[in-house]
Each structure stands twice: as structure tokens, then as C-alpha cells.
N, C-alpha and C positions, 0 to 999 in steps of 0.2 A: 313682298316687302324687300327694300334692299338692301342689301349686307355690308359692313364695312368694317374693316380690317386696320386696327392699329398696331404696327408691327417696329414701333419705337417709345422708346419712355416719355409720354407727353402728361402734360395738367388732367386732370381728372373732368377737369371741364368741355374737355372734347366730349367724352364718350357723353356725356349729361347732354350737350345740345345735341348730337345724332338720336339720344333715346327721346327725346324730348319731340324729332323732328319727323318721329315715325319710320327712324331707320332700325334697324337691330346691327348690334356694334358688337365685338370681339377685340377684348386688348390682350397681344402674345407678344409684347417684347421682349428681344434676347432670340429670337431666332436664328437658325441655320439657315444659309441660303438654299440647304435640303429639304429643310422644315416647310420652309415658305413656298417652297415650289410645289410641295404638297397638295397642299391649302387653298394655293392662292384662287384656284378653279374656282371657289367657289363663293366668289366675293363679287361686289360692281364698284366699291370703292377701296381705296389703299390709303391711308395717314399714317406721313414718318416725319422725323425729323431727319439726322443726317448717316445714323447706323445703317439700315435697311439700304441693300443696293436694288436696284430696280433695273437690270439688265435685260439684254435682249431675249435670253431663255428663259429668264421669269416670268417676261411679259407674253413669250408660247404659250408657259403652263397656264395662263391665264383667262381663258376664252370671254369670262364672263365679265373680265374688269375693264371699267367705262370710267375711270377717274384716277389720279393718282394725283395725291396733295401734302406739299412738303411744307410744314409749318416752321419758315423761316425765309432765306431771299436764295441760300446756293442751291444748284440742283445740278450739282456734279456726280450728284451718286445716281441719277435718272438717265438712261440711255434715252433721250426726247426724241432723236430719229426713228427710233425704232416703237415707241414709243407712238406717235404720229403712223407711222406704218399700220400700226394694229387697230387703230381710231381712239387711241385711248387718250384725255384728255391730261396733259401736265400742268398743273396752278401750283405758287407759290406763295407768300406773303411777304411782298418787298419790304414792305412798310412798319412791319410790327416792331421793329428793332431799330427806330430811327431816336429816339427820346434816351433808349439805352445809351446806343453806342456815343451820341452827342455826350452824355453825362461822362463816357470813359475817356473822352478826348480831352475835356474838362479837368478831371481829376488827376490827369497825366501829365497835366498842363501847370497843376497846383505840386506835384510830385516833383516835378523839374526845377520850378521856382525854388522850392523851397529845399529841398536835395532830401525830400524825405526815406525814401528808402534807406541812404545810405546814413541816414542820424541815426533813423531807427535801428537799425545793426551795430550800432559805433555804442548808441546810450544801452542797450539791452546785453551789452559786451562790457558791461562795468566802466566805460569810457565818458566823461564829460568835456567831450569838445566844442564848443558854443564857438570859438575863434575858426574853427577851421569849416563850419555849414553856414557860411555869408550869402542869405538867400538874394531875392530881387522880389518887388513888390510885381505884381500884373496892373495895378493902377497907372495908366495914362502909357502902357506901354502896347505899340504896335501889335496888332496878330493879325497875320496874313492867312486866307483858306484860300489853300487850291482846292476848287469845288465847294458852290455855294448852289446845288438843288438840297434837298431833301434834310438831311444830317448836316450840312454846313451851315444854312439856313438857322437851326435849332443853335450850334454853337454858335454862331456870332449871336445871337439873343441876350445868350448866357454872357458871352465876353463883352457885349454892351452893357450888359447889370453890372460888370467887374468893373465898371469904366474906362475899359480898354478902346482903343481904336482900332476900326475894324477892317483892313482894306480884302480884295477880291480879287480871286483871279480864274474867270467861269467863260466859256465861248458863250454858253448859254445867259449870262446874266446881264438885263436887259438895263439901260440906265434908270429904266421907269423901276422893275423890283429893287435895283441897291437901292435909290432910295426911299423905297417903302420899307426895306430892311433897316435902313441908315446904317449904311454901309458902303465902301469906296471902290468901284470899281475901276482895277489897274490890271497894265500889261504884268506878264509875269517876270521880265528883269527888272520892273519896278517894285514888285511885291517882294522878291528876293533882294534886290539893294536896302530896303526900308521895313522887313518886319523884325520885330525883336522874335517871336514866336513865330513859325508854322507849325502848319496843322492841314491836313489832308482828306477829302471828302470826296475822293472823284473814283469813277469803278477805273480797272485796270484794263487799257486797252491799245491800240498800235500809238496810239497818239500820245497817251498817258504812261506806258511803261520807260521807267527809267525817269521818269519827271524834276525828278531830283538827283542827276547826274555828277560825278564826277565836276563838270562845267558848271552845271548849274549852283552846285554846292560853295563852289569859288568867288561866286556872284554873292551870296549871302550876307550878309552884316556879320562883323566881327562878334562872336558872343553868342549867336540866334540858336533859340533851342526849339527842338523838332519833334512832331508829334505824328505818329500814323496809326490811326486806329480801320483805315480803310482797304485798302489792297496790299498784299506783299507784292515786290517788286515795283512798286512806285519808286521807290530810292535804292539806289545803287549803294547795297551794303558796305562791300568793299570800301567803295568812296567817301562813306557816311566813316566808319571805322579809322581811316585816315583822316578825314576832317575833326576828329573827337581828338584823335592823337597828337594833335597838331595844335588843337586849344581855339581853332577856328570857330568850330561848334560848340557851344558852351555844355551842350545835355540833348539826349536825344531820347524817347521812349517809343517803342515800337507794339504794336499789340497783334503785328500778321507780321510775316515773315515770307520770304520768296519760296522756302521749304519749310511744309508744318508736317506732323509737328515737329518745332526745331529743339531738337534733341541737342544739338550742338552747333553752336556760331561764335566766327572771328570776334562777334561784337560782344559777346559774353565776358564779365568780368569787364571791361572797360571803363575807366571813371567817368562819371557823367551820364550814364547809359539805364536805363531803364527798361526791363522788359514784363511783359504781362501774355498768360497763352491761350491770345484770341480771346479775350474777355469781354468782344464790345456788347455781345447780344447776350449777357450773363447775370442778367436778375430777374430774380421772381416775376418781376411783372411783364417782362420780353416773353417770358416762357409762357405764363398765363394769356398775353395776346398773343400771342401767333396760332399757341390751341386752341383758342375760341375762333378767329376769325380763318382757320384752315377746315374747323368744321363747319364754319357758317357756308362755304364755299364750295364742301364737296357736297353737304346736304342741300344746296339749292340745285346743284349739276343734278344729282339724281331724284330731287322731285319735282323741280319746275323745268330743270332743263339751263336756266343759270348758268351764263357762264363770266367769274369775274376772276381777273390775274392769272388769266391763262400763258401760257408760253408758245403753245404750239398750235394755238385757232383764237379767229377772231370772235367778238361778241358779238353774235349774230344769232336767228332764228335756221331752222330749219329749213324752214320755206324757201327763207332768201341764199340761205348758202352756195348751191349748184349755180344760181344767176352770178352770183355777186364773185364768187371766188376769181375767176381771171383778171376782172378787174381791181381786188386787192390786192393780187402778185403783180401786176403792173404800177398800181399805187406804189408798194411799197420799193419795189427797183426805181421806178422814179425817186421816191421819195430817200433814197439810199445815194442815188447818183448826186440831187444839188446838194445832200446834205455833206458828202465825201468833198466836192468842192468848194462849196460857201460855207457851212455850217459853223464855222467858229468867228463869223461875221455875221451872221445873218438874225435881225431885231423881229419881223414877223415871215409869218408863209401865207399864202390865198391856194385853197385847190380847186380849182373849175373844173365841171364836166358839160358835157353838151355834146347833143345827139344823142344817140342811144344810153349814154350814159345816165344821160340828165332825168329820166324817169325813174332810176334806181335810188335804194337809201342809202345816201351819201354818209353816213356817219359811219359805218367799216371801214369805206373806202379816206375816209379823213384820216381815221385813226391807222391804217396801213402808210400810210403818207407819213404821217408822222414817226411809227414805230421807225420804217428805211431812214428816216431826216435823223432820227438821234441814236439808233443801232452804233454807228461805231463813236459815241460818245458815253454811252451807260450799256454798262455788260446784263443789263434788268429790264429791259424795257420789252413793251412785249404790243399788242394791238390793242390791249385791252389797260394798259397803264399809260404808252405814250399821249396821251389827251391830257392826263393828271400832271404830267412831268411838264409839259409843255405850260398848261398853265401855271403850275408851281412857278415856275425858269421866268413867268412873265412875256414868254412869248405871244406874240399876237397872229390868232387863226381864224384866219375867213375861209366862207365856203360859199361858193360863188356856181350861181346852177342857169345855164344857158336854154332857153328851148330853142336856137337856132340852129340850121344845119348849114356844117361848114365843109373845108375840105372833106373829112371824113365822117364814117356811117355813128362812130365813135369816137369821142377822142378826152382826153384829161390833160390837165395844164397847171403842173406847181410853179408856184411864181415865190421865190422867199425878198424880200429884201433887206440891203447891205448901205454900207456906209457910200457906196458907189451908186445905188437905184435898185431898182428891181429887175430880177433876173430869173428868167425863166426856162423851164426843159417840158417836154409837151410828148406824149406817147398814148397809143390807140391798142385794137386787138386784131392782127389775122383774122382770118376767118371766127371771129367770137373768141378764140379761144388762146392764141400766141401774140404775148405783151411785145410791142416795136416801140421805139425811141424814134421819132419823126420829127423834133427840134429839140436844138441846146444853144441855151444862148441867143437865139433869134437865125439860127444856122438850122438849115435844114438838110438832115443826116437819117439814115434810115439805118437802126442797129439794135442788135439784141443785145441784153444788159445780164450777162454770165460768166460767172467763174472771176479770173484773171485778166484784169483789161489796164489799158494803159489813155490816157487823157492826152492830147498834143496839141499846143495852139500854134500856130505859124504862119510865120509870110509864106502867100501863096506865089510858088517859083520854082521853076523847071527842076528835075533830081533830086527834090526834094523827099519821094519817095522812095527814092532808088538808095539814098543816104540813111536812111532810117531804116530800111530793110536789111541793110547794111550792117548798122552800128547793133540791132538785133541779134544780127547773125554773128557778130562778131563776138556777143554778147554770151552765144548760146541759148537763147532763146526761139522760140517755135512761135511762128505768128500762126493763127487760128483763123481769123477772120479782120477784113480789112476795111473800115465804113470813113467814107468822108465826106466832106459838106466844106460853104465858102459862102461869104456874103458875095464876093464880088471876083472877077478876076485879076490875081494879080493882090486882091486885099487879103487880109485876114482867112484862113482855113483853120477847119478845127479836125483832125483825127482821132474816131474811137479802136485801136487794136485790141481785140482776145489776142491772151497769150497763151501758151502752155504749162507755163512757168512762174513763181512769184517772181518782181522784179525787185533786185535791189538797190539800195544804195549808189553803188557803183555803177549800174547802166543806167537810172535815172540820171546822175550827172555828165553821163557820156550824151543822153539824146539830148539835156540841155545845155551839151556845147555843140550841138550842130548850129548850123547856121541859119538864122530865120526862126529858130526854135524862140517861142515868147514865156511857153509856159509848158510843163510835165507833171503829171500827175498818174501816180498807182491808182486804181479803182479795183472793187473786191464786192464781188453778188453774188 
């Protein structure tokens, strides 16, 4: 029978579905990481919330654990590399806390308007100042979401019953979902010239950190009050602190912080300012879902084999896994490369396979496609949710299956398209088993898709390589490997460079003043 180890304060309704599911369960919360490492031998499942660290010498003493399942969305406390190393599977419950945290962005949102905290400390201080807490209705007044998947979606619902107007600003949100939402989808200096409120729904990532800038906060409406119940560091506190002082900002309520817990912030004491610590996923009913559906998930892994909301393996059989796996690592580097360069344009994807591909079950190999397409836009997404999020977002996904045989013995082809057409990158296997890139673009380029890489499009013309080796080197950068491709001579050329290095700011703008330079782009697998 299998054993499972709840080694955090969870619902009582975990352990009820594990005994229910013909598991035998142990709840020790309040462990020692000496405690645990005791113990842990002798377990095949692990359920925590976010106490219990899950390290790499925990996962040694381990031999017998085949699951670890974190009833909630972070899983900062789970070493997954290591993790993965040992075959142990890591699931989370992205989803269980999406109706929460919408209702906290809500009520932060009604806190701002109406300057509640600060009444309630003024009237409960023997104070009756009614002149000096001049709220503002939410009726007929703007509210802008950056990030309209999952939690933004939910709030704009609510801010439509409020009769608010509800504008957008999502790479993902297709004009077919705003308006089945009924909701406006804008660029984001339009969202920040014209909302009376924001409000923030997007994970935290190279594209999204700092989102609300110093710059961007300047852009704002005179008056606009600000809501993040989603990532810390989406807005530059500093700049937010300064904008508040300055009367720019009318009120701002934060519920994450860039440092938790935050024990101490500039923004502290500031009028207009609201704070709450990390409240989103903090009611009864968050807690009671995430433990039911974190046991529903580890009890299917150990008795049907089940596997849903995984992190570190796809939804796949047994059988098919040892076939299918090089071709999900190639899915997913594809699917990582056009999403790095179109994805914040792009309305649908098609993945085709043919040849040796085309006999296989295309539904991992889809969902690996998808996971690389929206990796660096949600910090949650994983092989076995990217399908959910894609249709949430209203994306449109074909899967397109060839029995012809073309240039190669295998080969797969993501095609996404943009406001410009459909654009396509195309990549095969080595000897079965190493992923190559054999078109981008309609270029044919032969490269592997690893680490540190840099994108180049250019007029193709003499020293042109000798100038970028150059500006590289001047850069202090380590070229790695050097792949290029050209429709024509003389036309258009595309360069993929590994580097050794991340590149920054400042040598992307040095290669996009070279000459003939059209286009620069960091890339990251």
C-alpha cells in the first residue's frame, strides 16, 4: 500500500481523500529538516504547502519517494532539478487560488476608492472626519489589467458587475476572447494614459519585471490608483513611493512585495498606500481547494500512474515515454524559440509532424510546443497546463499530421501567426536522439537551441561577420558556436550565436548599430 507523508498544516480533507483512495497517510507537521530526513525513506508520496523544504539531501534520504505535491502554485521551496534527477515527480495546483486572489484585488480596489483603512484608524481614534475621506465611485470608471489569463479574466467579470470599463493589456489576449470577455483590448501606453485603476494579473518575468517603471508610472493618468495582488517586483517601488509623494498616484495597495516578508518598506506609512502580507490565496475556501485537489493528484500518480500539473514531466504513459521524450525536448526548444520572438503577437500556432514523427502521439509533443511558446510569459506553466492556458488566452491550436516523406527521416514544424502572416521555424532529430533547428523563418540554418544565444537578422554583405565578432569581442563576450542561413545572396541573412555570457542591454544596442543590422534579439533554452 502506498504511504504518504503530509509534512505541512493542510485541510483535513487531504488525508480523508488519500484514506478514502487506499493510500495509508501520516500528518507530522512542524518538522525539523532532521526529523524529515529521517522518515522520509519511508514514504512514495510527500504533500506540503510552503513550510517543508524539499532539498537535494532530503530527496538522498529518500529512495522510496515517487511524488512530491505542493498544494498551492509557488514551489520555491522544491529543489525540481534535483528533484527530476532522482525521477521524482513535482505537481503543483496552479489554479486552486484564482477566485481568491481575483476577490483580493477586488476588495483593494474598494479599499483605495474609498480610503478605507485610513477612515478606519481616524473613526476608531475618536476622530470624525467625513471632509477629509472624499472617496471616488468605481462606477463608469476605467480599470486597466495587465494580464488578462486566469485571475485577470475573473477580475474583469467582477469589474463588469461594478459597471466599470474594462480595458487590456495581454500578448496573449486574442480579440476573439476580449470580446467574449467584453473587455478592450489595448497597447500598454494606452492602458496607462486612460485607466483610472490598475490592477496586475501577469507572473513575474524578464519581460514583465519592472512593468510598472519609473517611465511607465509617468505615462499614467493623473490620480490612477494601483493594485498588485500578483508578483513583487512587477512595479518599481521606489518609483511607486515617488509617484505617491508627488500626488501623481492617487493610492496604491500592494499584497507581494520584491522582499517577503517585508518586514520594512520606503513605502510604509505613506498616505494613500495600502498594504496586506500576501493575502491573495488566504481563505478558507483556497486552503480547502488546493488540499483536496493536491490529494486528488498525488493519489492518482501512485495508483493509476496519473499524471496532472506536473512541473518536471509531461503527461504521458509509460510506454510512450523513452519514444516520445527527444521529441518533446525538441517541441519544446522550438516551441521556446518562435515564442521568444513572436509570442507577444502571435493570434494562433499549427504543430506538424511527418515522417517518423507522424506515427507518434502528438498530444505531449503539442503540449511541449506549447509549454517552450509560453515559458517566458507565465512563470507556472508546465506540459501538462500549457493546453489549459492556451485555450483560456483563446489561442488557436492545430495539429496538423503529415504521412509524407520530406527532406528528412523526421521532422516537426511550428508555424504561429501574427498580424504580418504566418511564420514558421522547423527542427528534426540526429541520430533519433539530438534536437537541430533546420528552418526559421523560411531560412534554412542548422543550430542547436542551448543556453545563451543571441538572434540577428541582416543584409547579407561582406565583414559583416568580422564586425559582429568584433563588437562581441569588444563586448567581452565568448562566442560558442556560430550558425547561419540566407534566402538569397546579397538578400536578407538570419545569425543564430551561443554565447557564453548573458547579453545585455548595452551590447544588444552596440550589434543593432552595426550596419545592415535589421533586427537583435537575446534568446535563453
Amino acid at each position: 500500500m502506498p504511504k504518504v507523508l503530509i509534512s505541512d498544516q493542510m485541510d483535513p480533507k487531504a488525508a480523508e481523500i488519500f484514506r478514502e483512495r487506499g493510500l495509508e497517510v501520516d500528518e507530522r507537521p512542524g518538522l525539523s529538516k532532521d526529523e524529515l530526513k529521517a522518515i522520509i525513506g519511508g514514504y512514495d508520496g510527500l504533500a506540503i504547502r510552503s513550510a517543508t523544504k524539499v532539498t537535494a539531501d532530503v530527496l538522498e534520504a529518500a529512495p522510496n519517494l515517487k511524488v512530491v505535491g505542493r498544494a498551492g502554485i509557488g514551489v520555491d521551496n522544491v529543489d525540481i532539478p534535483a528533484a527530476s534527477a532522482k525521477g521524482v515527480v513535482v505537481m503543483n495546483t496552479p489554479f486552486g487560488n484564482s477566485i481568491t486572489t481575483a476577490e483580493h484585488a477586488i476588495a483593494l480596489m474598494f479599499a483605495l476608492a474609498r480610503q478605507l483603512p485610513e477612515a478606519d484608524v481616524s473613526t476608531q481614534a475618536g476622530k470624525w472626519e467625513k471632509n477629509r475621506f472624499m472617496g471616488v465611485e468605481l462606477t463608469a470608471k476605467t480599470l486597466g489589467l495587465i494580464g488578462a489569463g486566469n485571475i485577470g479574466s475573473i477580475v474583469a467579470d467582477r469589474a463588469l458587475g461594478l459597471r466599470m470599463r474594462v480595458i487590456a493589456y495581454d500578448p496573449f489576449l486574442t480579440p476573439e476572447r476580449a470580446l467574449q470577455l467584453g473587455i478592450e483590448k489595448v497597447e500598454l501606453d494606452d492602458l496607462l494614459a486612460r485607466a483610472d485603476f490598475i490592477t496586475l494579473h501577469t507572473p513575474l518575468t524578464d519581460q514583465t519585471r519592472g512593468i510598472l517603471s519609473a517611465e511607465n508610472l509617468a505615462k499614467t493618468k493623473k490620480g490612477v490608483r494601483i493594485i498588485n495582488c500578483a508578483r513583487g517586483g512587477l512595479i518599481d517601488e521606489a518609483a511607486l513611493k515617488a509617484a505617491l509623494d508627488s500626488g501623481h498616484v492617487a493610492g496604491a495597495a500592494l499584497d507581494v512585495f520584491v522582499e517577503e516578508p517585508a518586514k520594512q518598506s520606503a513605502l510604509f506609512g505613506t498616505p494613500g498606500f495600502v498594504a496586506t502580507p500576501h493575502l491573495g490565496a488566504s481563505t478558507t475556501e483556497a486552503q480547502v481547494n488546493v488540499a483536496i485537489q493536491v490529494a486528488e493528484q498525488i493519489a492518482d500518480f501512485l495508483t493509476t500512474g496519473g499524471v496532472t500539473n506536473a512541473l518536471n514531466v509531461p503527461s504521458l504513459s509509460a510506454e510512450e515515454a523513452p519514444k516520445l521524450r527527444p521529441y518533446m525536448q525538441l517541441a519544446e526548444k522550438l516551441g521556446s524559440l518562435v515564442g521568444q520572438l513572436e509570442g507577444q503577437r502571435m493570434t494562433g500556432v499549427a504543430i506538424e509532424v511527418e515522417g517518423a514523427a507522424a506515427s507518434l502521439n502528438q498530444k505531449p509533443i503539442t503540449a511541449a510546443v506549447l509549454a517552450g511558446l509560453m515559458q517566458v510569459y507565465s512563470d507556472t506553466v508546465n506540459m501538462v497546463n500549457a493546453p489549459f492556458l492556451a485555450k483560456e488566452r483563446g489561442l488557436d491550436v492545430r495539429e496538423v499530421r503529415h504521412d509524407r516523406e520530406g527532406d528528412y527521416h523526421t521532422l516537426l514544424r511550428v508555424t504561429v501567426t501574427t498580424p504580418e502572416g504566418q511564420k514558421s521555424v522547423a527542427g528534426t532529430l540526429f541520430a533519433n536522439t539530438a534536437p537541430r533547428l533546420v528552418e526559421i523563418f523560411g531560412i534554412k540554418v542548422e543550430a542547436e537551441l542551448d543556453g545563451e544565444m543571441i538572434y540577428i537578422v541582416n543584409e547579407d554583405a561582406p565583414g559583416f561577420i568580422g564586425r559582429l565578432g568584433t563588437a562581441l569581442g569588444e563586448a567581452g563576450v565568448n562566442i560558442g558556436t556560430f550558425n547561419l542561413g540566407r534566402h538569397t545572396a546579397g538578400g536578407e541573412a538570419v545569425a543564430l550565436v551561443s554565447v557564453d555570457s548573458h547579453i545585455d542591454g548595452a551590447t544588444v544596442a552596440a550589434l543593432k548599430a552595426l550596419p545592415g543590422v535589421k533586427r537583435v534579439k537575446p534568446l535563453r533554452f
